[in-house]
DSSP file (Angstrom, degrees, kcal/mol; ACC not computed):
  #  RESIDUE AA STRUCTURE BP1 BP2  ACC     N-H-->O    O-->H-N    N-H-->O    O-->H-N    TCO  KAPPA ALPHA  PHI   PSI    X-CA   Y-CA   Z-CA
    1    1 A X              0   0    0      0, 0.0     2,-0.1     0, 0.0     0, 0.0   0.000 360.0 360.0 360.0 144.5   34.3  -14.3   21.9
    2    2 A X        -     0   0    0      1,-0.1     2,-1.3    55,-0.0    55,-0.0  -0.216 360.0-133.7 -72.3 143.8   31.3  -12.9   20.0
    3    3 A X        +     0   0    0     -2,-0.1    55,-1.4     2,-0.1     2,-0.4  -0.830  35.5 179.8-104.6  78.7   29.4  -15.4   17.6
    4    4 A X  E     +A   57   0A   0     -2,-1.3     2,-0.3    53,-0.2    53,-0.2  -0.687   3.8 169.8 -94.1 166.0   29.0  -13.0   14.4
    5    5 A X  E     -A   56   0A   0     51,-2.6    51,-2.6    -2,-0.4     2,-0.6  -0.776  21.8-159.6-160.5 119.6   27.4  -14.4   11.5
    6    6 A X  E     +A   55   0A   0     -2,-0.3     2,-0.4    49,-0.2    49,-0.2  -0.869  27.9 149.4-101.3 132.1   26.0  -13.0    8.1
    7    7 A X  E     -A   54   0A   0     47,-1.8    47,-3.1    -2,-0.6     3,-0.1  -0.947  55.1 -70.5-148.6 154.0   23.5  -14.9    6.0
    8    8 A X  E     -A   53   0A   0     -2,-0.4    45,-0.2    45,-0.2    43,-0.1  -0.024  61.7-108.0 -36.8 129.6   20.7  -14.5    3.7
    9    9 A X        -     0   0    0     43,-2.9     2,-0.2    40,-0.5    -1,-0.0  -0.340  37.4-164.1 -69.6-170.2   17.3  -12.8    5.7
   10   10 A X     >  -     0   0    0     -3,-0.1     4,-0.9    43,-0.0     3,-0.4  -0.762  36.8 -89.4-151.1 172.0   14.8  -15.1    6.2
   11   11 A X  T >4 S+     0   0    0     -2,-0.2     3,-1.5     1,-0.2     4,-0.1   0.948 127.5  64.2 -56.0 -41.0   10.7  -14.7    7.2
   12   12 A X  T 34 S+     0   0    0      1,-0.3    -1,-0.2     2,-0.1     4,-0.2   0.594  98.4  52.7 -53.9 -30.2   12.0  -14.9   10.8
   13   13 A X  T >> S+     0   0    0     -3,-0.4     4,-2.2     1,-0.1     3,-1.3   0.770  84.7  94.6 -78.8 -52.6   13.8  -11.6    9.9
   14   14 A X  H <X S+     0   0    0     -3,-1.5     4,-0.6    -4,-0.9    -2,-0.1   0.564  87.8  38.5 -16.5 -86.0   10.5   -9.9    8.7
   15   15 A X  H 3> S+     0   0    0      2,-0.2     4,-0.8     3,-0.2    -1,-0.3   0.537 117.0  48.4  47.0 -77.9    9.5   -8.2   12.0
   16   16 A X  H X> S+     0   0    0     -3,-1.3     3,-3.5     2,-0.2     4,-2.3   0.989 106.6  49.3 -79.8 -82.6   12.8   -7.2   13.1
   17   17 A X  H 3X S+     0   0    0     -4,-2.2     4,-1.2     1,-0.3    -2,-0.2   0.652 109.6  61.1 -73.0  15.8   14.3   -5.5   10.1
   18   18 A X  H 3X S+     0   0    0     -4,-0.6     4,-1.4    -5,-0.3     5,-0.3   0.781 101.4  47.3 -86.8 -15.2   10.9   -3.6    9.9
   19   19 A X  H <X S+     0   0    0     -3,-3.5     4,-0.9    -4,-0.8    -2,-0.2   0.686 106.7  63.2 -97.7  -8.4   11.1   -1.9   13.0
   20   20 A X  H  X S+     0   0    0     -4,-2.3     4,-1.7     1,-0.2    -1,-0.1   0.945 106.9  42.8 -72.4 -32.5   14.7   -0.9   12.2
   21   21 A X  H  X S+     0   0    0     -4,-1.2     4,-0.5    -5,-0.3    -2,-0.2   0.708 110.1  49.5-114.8  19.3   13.9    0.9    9.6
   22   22 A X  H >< S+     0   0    0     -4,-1.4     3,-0.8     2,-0.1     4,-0.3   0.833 117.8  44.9 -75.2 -46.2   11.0    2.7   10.7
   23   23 A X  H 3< S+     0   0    0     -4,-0.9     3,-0.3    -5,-0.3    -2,-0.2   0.865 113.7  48.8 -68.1 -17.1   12.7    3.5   13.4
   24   24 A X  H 3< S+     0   0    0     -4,-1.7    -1,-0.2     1,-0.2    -3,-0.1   0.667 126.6  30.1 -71.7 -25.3   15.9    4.4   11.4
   25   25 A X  S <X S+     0   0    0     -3,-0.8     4,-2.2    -4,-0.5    -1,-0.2  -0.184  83.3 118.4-128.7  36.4   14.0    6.4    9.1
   26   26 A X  H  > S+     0   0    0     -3,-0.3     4,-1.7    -4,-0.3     7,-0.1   0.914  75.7  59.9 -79.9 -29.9   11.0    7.7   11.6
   27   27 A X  H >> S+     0   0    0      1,-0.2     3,-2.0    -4,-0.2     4,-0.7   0.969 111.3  43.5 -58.4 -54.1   12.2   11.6   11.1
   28   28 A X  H 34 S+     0   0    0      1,-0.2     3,-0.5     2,-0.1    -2,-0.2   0.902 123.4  30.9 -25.7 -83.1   11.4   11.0    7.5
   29   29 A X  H >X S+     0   0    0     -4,-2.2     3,-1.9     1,-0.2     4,-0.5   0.244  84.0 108.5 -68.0  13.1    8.2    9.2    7.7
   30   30 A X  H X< S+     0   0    0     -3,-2.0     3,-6.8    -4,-1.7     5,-0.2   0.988  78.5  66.7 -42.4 -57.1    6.9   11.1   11.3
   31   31 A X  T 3< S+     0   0    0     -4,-0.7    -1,-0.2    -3,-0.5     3,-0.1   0.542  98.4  50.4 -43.0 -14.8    4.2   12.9    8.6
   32   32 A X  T <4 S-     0   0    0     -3,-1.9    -1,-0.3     1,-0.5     2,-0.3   0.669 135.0 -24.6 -95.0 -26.5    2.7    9.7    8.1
   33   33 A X    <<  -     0   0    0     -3,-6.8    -1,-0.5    -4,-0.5     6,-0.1  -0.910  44.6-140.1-176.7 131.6    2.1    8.7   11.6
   34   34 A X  S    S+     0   0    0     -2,-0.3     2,-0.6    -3,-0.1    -4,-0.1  -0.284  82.2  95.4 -95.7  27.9    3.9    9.7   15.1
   35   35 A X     >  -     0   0    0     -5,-0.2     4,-1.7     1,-0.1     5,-0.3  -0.702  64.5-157.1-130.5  83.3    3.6    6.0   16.2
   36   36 A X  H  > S+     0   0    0     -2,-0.6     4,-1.5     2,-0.2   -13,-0.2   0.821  91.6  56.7  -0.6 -56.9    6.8    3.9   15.5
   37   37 A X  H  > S+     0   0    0      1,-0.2     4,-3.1     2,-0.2     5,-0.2   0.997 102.6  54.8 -77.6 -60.4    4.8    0.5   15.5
   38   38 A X  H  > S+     0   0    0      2,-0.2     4,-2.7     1,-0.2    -2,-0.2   0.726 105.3  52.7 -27.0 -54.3    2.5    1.7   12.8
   39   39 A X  H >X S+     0   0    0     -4,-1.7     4,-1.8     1,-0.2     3,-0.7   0.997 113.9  46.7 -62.6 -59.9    5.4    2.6   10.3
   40   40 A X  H 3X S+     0   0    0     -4,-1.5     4,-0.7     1,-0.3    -2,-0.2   0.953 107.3  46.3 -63.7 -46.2    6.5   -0.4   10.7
   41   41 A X  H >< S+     0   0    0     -4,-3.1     3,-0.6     1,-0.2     4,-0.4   0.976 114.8  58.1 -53.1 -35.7    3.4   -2.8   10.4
   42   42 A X  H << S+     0   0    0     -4,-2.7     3,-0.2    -3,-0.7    -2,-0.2   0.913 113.8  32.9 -68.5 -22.5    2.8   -0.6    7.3
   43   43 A X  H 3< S+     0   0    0     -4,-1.8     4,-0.4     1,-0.2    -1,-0.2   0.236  97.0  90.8 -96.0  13.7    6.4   -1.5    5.7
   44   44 A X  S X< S+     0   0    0     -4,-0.7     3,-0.6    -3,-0.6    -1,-0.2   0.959  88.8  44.0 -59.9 -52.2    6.6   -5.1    7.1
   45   45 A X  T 3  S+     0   0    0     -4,-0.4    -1,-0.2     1,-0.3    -2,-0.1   0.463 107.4  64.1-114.8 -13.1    5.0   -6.7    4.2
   46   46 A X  T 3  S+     0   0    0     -4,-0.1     2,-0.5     2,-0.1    -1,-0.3   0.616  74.0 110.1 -72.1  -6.7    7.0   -4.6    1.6
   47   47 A X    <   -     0   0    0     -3,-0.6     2,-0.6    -4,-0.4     3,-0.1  -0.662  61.0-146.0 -84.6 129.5   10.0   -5.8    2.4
   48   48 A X    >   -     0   0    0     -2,-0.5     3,-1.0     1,-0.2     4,-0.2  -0.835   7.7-169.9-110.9 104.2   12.1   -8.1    0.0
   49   49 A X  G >  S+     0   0    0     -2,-0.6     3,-1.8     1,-0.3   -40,-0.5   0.867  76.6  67.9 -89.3 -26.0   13.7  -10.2    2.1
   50   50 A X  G 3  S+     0   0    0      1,-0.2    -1,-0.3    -3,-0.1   -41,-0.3   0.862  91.8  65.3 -18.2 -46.9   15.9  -11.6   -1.1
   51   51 A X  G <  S+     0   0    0     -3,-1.0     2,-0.3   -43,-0.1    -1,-0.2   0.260  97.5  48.4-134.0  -3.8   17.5   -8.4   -1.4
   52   52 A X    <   -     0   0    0     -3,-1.8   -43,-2.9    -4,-0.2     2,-0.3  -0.973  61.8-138.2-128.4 170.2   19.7   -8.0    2.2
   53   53 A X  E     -A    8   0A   0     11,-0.5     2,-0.3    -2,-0.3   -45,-0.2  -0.870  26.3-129.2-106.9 135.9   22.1  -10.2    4.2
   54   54 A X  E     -A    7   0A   0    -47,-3.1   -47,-1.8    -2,-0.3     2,-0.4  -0.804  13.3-152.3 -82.6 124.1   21.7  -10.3    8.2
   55   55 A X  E     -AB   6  63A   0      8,-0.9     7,-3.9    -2,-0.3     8,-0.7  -0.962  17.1-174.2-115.9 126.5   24.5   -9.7   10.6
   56   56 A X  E     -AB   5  61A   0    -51,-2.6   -51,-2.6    -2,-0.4     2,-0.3  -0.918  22.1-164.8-125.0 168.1   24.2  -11.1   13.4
   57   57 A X  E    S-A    4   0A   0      3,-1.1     3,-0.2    -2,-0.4   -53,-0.2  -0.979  88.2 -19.2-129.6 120.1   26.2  -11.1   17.1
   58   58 A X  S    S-     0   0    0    -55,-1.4    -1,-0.2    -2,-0.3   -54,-0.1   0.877 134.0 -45.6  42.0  78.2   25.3  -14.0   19.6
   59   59 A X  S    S+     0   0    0      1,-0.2     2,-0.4   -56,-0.2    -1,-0.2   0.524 114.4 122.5  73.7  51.5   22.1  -14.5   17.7
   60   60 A X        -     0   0    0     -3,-0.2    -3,-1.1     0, 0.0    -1,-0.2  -0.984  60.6-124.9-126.8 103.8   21.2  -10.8   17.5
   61   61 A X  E     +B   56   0A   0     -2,-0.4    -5,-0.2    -5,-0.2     3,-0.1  -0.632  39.6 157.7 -74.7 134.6   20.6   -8.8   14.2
   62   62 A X  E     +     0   0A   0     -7,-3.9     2,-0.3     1,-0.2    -6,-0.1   0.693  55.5  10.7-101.1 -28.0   22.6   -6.1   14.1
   63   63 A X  E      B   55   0A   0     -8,-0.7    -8,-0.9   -10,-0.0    -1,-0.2  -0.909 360.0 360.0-171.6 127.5   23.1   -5.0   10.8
   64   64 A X              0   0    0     -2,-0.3   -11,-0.5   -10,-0.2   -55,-0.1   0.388 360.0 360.0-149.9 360.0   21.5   -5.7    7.3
């Protein structure tokens, strides 16, 4: 059976949920930058990691 768990993000998190959502939101933000890794190193440090809960499966974010 599958391990899910939601909790508060964390620093650990940082990383992660930035490349989801450059990559979630890449059509949007293309205009800034055709490179994927970029959007995301630019939005890493913006991110208010208060402000989601983490889902994870077997120690996997899925979800925030």
């Amino acid at each position: 059976m599958d391990n899910i768990i939601i909790r508060n993000s964390s620093e650990v998190d940082r990383i992660t949920l930035s490349e989801v959502f450059a990559e979630a939101f890449f059509e949007e933000w293309k205009s800034l930058s055709r490179d994927v890794n970029k959007i995301s190193r630019a939005f890493r440090s913006g991110i208010a990691l208060e402000n989601y809960l983490v889902v994870t499966i077997n120690d996997v974010i899925v979800g925030f």
